[in-house]
N, CA, C and O atoms as a GROMACS GRO file, in nm:
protein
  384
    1UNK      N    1   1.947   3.493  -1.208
    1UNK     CA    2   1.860   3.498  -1.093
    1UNK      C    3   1.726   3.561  -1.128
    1UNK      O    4   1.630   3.549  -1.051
    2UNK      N    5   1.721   3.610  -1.210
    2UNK     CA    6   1.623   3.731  -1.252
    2UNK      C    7   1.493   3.651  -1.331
    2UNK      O    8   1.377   3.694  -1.331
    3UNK      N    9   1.531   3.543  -1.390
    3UNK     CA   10   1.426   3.411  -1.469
    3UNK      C   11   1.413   3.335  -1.386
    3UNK      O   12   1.306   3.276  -1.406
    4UNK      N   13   1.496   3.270  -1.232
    4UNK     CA   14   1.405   3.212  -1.152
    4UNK      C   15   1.314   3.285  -1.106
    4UNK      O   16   1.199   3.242  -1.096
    5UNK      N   17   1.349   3.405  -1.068
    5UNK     CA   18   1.195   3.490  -0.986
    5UNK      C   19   1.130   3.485  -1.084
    5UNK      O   20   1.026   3.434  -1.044
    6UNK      N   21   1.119   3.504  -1.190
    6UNK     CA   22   0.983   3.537  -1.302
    6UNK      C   23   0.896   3.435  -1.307
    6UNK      O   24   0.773   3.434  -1.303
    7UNK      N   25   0.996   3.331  -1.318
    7UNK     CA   26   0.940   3.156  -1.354
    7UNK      C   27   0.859   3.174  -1.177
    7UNK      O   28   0.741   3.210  -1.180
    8UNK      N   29   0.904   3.156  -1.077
    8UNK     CA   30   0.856   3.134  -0.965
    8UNK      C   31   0.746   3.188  -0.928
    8UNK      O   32   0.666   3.140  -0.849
    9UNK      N   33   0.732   3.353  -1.019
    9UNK     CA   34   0.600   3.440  -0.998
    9UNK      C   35   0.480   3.388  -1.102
    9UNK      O   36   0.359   3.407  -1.085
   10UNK      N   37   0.549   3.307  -1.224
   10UNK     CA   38   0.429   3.259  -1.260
   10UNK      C   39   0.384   3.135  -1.246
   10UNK      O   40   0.286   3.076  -1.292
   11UNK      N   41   0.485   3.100  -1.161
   11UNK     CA   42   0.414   2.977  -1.122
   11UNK      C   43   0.333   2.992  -1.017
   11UNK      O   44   0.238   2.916  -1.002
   12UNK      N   45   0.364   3.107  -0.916
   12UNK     CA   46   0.248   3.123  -0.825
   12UNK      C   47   0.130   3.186  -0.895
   12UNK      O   48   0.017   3.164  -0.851
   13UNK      N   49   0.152   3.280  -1.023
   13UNK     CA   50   0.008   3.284  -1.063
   13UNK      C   51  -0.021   3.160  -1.147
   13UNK      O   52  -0.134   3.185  -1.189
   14UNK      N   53   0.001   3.081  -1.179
   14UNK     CA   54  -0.069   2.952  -1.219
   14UNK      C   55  -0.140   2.918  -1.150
   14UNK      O   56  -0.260   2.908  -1.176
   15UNK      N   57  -0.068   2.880  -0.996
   15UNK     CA   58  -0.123   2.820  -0.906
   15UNK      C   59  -0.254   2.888  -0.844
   15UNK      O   60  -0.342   2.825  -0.786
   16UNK      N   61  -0.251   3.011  -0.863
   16UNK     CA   62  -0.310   3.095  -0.836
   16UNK      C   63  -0.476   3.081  -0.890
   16UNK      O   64  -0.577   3.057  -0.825
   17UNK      N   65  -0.461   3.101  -1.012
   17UNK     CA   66  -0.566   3.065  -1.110
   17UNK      C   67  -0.621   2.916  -1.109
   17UNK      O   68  -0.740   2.885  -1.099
   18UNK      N   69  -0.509   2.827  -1.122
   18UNK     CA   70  -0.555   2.649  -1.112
   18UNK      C   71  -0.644   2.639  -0.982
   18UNK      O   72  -0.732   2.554  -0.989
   19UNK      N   73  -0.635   2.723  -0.843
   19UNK     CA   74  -0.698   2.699  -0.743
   19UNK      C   75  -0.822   2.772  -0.763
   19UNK      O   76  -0.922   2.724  -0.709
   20UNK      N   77  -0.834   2.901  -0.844
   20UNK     CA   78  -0.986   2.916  -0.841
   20UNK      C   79  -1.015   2.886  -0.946
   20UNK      O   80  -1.138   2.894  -0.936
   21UNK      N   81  -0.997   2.859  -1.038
   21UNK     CA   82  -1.068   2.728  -1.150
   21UNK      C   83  -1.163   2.619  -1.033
   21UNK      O   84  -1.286   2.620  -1.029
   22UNK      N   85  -1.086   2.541  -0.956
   22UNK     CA   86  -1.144   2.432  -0.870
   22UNK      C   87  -1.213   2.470  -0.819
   22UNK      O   88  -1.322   2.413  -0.833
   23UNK      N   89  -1.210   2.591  -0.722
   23UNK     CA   90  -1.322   2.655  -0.633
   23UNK      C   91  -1.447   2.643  -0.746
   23UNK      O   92  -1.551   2.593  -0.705
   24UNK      N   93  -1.442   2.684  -0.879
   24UNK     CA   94  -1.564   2.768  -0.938
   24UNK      C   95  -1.611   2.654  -0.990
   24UNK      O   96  -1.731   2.660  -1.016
   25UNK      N   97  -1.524   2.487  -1.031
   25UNK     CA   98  -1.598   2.415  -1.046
   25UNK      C   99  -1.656   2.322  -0.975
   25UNK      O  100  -1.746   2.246  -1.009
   26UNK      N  101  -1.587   2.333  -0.851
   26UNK     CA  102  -1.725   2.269  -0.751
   26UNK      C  103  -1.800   2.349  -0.709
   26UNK      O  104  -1.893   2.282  -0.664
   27UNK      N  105  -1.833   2.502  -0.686
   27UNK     CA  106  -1.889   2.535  -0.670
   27UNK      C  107  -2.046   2.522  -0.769
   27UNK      O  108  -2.160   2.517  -0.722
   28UNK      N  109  -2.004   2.517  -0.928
   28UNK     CA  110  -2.105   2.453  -1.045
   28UNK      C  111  -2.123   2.309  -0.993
   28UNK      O  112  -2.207   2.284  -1.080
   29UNK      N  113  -2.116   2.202  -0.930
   29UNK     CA  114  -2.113   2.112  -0.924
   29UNK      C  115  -2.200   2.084  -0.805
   29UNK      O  116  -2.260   1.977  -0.797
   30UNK      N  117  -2.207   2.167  -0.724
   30UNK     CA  118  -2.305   2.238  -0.619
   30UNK      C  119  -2.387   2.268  -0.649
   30UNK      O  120  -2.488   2.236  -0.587
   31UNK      N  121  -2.390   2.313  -0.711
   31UNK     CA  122  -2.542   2.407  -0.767
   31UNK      C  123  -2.614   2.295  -0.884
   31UNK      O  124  -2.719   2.333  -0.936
   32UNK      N  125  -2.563   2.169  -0.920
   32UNK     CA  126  -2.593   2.102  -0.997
   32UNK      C  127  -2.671   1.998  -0.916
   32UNK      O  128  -2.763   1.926  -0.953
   33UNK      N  129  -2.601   2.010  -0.774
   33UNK     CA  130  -2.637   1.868  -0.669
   33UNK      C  131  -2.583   1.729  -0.671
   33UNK      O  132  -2.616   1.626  -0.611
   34UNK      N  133  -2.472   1.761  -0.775
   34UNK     CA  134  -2.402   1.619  -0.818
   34UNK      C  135  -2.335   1.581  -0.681
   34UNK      O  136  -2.329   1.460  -0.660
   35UNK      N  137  -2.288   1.657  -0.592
   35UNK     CA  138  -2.227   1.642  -0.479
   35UNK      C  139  -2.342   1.526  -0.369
   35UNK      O  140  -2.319   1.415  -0.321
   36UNK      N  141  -2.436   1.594  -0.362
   36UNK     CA  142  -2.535   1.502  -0.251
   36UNK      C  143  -2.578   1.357  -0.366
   36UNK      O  144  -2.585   1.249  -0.307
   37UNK      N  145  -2.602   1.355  -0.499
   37UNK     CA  146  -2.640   1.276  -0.549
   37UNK      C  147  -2.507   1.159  -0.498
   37UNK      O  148  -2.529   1.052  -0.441
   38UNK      N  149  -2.344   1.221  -0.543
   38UNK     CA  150  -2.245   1.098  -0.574
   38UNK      C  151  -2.212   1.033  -0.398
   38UNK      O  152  -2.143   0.934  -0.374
   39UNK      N  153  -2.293   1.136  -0.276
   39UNK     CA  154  -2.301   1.071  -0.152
   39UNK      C  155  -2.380   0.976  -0.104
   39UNK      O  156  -2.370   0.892  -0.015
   40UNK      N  157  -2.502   1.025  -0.219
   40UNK     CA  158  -2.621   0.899  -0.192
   40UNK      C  159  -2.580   0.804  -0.243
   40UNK      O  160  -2.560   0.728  -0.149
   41UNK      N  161  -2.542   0.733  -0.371
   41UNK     CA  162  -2.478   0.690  -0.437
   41UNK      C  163  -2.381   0.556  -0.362
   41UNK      O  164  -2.388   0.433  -0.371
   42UNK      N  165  -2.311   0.628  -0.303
   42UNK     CA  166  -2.135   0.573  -0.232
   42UNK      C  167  -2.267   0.522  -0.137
   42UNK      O  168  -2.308   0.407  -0.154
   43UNK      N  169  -2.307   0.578  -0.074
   43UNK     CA  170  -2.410   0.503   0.087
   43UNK      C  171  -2.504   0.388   0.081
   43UNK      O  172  -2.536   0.314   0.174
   44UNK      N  173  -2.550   0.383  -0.068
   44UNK     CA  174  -2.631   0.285  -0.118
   44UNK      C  175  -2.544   0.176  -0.167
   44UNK      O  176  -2.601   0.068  -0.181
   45UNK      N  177  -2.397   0.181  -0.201
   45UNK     CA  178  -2.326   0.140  -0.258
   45UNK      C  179  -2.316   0.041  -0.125
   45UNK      O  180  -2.363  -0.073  -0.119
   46UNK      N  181  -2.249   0.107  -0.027
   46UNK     CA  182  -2.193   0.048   0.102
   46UNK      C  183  -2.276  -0.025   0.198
   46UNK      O  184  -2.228  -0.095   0.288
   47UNK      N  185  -2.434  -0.003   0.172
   47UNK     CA  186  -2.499  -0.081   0.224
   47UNK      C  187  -2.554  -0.203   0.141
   47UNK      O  188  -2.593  -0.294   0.214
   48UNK      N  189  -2.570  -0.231  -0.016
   48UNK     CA  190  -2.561  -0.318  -0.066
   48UNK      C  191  -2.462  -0.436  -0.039
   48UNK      O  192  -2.499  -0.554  -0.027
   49UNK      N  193  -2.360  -0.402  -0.032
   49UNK     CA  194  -2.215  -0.442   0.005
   49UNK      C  195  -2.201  -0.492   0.138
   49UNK      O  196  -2.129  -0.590   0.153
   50UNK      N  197  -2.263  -0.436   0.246
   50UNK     CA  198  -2.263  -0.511   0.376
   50UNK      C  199  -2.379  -0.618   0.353
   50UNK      O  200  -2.357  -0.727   0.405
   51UNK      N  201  -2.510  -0.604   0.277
   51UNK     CA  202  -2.611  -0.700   0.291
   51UNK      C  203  -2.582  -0.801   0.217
   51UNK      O  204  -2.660  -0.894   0.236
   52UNK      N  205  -2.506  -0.821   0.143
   52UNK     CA  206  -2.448  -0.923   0.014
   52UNK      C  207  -2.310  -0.981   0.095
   52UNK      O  208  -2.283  -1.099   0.074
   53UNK      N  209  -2.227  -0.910   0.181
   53UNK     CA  210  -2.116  -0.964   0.239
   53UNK      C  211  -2.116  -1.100   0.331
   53UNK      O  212  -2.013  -1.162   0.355
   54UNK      N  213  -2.265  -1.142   0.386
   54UNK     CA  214  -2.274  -1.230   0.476
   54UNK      C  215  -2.346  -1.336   0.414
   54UNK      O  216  -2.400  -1.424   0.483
   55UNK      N  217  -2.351  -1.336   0.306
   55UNK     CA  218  -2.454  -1.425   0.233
   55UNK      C  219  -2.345  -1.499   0.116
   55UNK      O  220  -2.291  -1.428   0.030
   56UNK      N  221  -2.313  -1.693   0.128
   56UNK     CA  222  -2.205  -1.719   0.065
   56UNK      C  223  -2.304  -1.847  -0.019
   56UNK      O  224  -2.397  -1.923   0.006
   57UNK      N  225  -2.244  -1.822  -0.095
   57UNK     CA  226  -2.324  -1.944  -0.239
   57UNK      C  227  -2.275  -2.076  -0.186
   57UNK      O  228  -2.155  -2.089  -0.164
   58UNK      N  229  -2.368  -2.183  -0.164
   58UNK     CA  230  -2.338  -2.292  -0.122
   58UNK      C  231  -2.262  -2.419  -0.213
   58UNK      O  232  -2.347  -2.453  -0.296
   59UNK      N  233  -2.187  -2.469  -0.224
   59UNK     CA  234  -2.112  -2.552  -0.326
   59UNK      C  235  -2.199  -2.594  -0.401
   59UNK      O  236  -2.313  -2.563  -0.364
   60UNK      N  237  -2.192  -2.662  -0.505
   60UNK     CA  238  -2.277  -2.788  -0.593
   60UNK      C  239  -2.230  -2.903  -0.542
   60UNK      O  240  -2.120  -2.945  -0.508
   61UNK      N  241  -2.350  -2.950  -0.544
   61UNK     CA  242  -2.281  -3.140  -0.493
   61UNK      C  243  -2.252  -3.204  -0.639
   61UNK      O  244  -2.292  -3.187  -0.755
   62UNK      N  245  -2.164  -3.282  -0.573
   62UNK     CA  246  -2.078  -3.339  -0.671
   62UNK      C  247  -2.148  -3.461  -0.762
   62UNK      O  248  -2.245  -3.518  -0.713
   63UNK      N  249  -2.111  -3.492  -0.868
   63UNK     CA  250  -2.219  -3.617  -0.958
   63UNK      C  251  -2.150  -3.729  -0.896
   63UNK      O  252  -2.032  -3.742  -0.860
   64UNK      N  253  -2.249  -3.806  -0.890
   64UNK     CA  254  -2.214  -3.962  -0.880
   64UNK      C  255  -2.224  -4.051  -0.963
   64UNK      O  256  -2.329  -4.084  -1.019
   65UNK      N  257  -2.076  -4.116  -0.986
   65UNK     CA  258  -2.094  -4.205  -1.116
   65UNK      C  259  -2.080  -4.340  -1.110
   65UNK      O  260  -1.972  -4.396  -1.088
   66UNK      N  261  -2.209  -4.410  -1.131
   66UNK     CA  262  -2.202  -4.568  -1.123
   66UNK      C  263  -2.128  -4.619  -1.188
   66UNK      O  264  -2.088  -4.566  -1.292
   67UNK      N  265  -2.076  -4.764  -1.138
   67UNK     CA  266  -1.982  -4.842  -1.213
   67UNK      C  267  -2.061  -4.897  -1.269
   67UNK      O  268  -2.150  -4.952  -1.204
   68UNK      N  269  -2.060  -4.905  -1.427
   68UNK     CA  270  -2.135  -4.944  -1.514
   68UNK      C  271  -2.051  -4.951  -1.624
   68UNK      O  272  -1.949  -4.884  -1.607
   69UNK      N  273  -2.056  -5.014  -1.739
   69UNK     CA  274  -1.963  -5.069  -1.834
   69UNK      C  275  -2.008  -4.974  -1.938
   69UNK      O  276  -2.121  -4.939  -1.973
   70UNK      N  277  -1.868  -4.935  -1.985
   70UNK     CA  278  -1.858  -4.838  -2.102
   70UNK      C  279  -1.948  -4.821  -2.226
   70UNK      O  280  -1.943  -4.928  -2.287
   71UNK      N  281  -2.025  -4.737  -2.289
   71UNK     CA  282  -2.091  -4.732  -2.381
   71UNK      C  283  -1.993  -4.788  -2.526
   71UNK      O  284  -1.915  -4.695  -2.545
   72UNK      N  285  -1.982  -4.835  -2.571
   72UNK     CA  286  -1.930  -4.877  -2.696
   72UNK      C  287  -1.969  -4.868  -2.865
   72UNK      O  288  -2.064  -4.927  -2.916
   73UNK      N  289  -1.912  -4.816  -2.908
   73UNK     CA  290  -1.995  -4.840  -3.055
   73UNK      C  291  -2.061  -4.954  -3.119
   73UNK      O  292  -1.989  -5.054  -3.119
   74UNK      N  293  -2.159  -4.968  -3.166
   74UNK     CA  294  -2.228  -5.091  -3.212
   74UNK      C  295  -2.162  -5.102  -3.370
   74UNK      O  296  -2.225  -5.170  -3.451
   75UNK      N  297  -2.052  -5.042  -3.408
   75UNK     CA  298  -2.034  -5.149  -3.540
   75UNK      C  299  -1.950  -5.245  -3.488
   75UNK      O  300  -1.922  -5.271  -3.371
   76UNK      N  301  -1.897  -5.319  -3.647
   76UNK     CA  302  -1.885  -5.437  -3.598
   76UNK      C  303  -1.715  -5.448  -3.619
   76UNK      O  304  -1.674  -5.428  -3.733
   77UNK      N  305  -1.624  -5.476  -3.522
   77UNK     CA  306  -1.488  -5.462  -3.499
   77UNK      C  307  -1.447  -5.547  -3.604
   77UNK      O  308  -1.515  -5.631  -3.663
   78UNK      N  309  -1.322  -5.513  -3.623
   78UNK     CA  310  -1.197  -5.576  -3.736
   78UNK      C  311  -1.155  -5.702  -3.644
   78UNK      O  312  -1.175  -5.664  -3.529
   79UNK      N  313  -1.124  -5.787  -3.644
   79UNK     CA  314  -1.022  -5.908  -3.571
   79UNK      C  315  -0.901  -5.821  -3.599
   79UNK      O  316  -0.885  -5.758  -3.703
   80UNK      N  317  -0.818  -5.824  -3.498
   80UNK     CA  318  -0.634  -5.840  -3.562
   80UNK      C  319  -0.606  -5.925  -3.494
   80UNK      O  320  -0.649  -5.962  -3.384
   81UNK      N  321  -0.482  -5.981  -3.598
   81UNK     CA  322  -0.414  -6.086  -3.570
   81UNK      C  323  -0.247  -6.019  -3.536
   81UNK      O  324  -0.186  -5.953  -3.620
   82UNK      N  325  -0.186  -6.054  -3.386
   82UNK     CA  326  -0.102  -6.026  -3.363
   82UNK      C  327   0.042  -6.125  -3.389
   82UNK      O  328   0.154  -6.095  -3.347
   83UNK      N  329   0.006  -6.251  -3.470
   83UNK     CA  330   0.073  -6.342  -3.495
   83UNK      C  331   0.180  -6.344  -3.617
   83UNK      O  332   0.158  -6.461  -3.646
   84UNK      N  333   0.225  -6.326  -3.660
   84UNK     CA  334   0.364  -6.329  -3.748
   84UNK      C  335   0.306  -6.392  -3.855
   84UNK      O  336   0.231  -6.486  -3.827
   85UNK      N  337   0.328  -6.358  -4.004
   85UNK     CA  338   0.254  -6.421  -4.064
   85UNK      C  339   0.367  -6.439  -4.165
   85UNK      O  340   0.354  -6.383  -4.274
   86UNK      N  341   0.458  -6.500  -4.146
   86UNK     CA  342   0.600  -6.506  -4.221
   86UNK      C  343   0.657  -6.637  -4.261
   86UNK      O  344   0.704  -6.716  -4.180
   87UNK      N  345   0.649  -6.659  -4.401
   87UNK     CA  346   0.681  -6.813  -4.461
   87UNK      C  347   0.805  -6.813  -4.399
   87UNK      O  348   0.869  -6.709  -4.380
   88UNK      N  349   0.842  -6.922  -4.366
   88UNK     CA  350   0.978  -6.992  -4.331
   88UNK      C  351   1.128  -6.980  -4.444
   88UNK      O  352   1.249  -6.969  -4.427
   89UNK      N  353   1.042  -6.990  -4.551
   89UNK     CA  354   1.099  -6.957  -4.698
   89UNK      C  355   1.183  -6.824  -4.684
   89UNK      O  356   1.297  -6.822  -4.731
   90UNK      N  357   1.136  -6.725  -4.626
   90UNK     CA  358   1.134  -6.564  -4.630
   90UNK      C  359   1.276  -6.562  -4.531
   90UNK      O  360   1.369  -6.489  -4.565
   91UNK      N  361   1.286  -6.634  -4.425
   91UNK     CA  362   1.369  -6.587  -4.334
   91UNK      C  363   1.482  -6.669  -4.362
   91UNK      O  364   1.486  -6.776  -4.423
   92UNK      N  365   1.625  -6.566  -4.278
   92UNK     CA  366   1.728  -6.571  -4.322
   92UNK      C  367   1.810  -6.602  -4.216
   92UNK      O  368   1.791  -6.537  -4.114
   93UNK      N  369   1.904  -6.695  -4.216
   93UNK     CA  370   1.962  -6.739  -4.069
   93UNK      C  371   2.096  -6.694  -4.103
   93UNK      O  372   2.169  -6.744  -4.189
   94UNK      N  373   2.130  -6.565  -4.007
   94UNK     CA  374   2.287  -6.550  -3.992
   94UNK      C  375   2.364  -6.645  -3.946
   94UNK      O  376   2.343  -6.682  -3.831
   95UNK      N  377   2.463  -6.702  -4.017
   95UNK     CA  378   2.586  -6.763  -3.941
   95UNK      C  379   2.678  -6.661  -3.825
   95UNK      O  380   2.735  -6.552  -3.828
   96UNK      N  381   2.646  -6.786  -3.713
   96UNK     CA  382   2.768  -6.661  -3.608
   96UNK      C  383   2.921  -6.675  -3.662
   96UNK      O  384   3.011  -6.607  -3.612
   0.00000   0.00000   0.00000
């Protein structure tokens, strides 16, 4: 029982100290003016933000594309021939 009270007393002086640590550094933080600066700041912030909120970017119109016949390469194409090009000689007739 005797190390929870100890532990418990220094944790209230921790707490103790951690709270005027904070006091003394906003109080420096005061005296710096960072406080009124980070209010001006947030207020300029929030009125940018309302004047930009009502104002919406209008779509792009869309391209229009004529029916017009495909650009093609100008060399000059191969023929293929999709026709069988197989001597009679060559082929082989299964008996059923």
């Amino acid at each position: 029982m005797a190390t929870k009270a100890s532990s418990a007393a220094s944790g209230a002086a921790y707490e103790e100290q951690r709270r005027k640590r904070v006091l003394e550094n906003l109080k420096h933080l005061d005296d710096l003016g960072i406080s009124e600066m980070s209010k001006s700041l947030l207020q300029a912030a929030r009125l940018q933000k309302q004047n930009k909120g009502g104002v919406r970017a209008s779509p792009k119109p869309r391209k229009k594309f004529d029916a017009t016949e495909v650009r093609r390469s100008s060399r000059a194409k191969a023929t293929v021939s999709y026709k069988d090009d197989v001597s009679s000689s060559l082929v082989c007739y299964m008996p059923y």
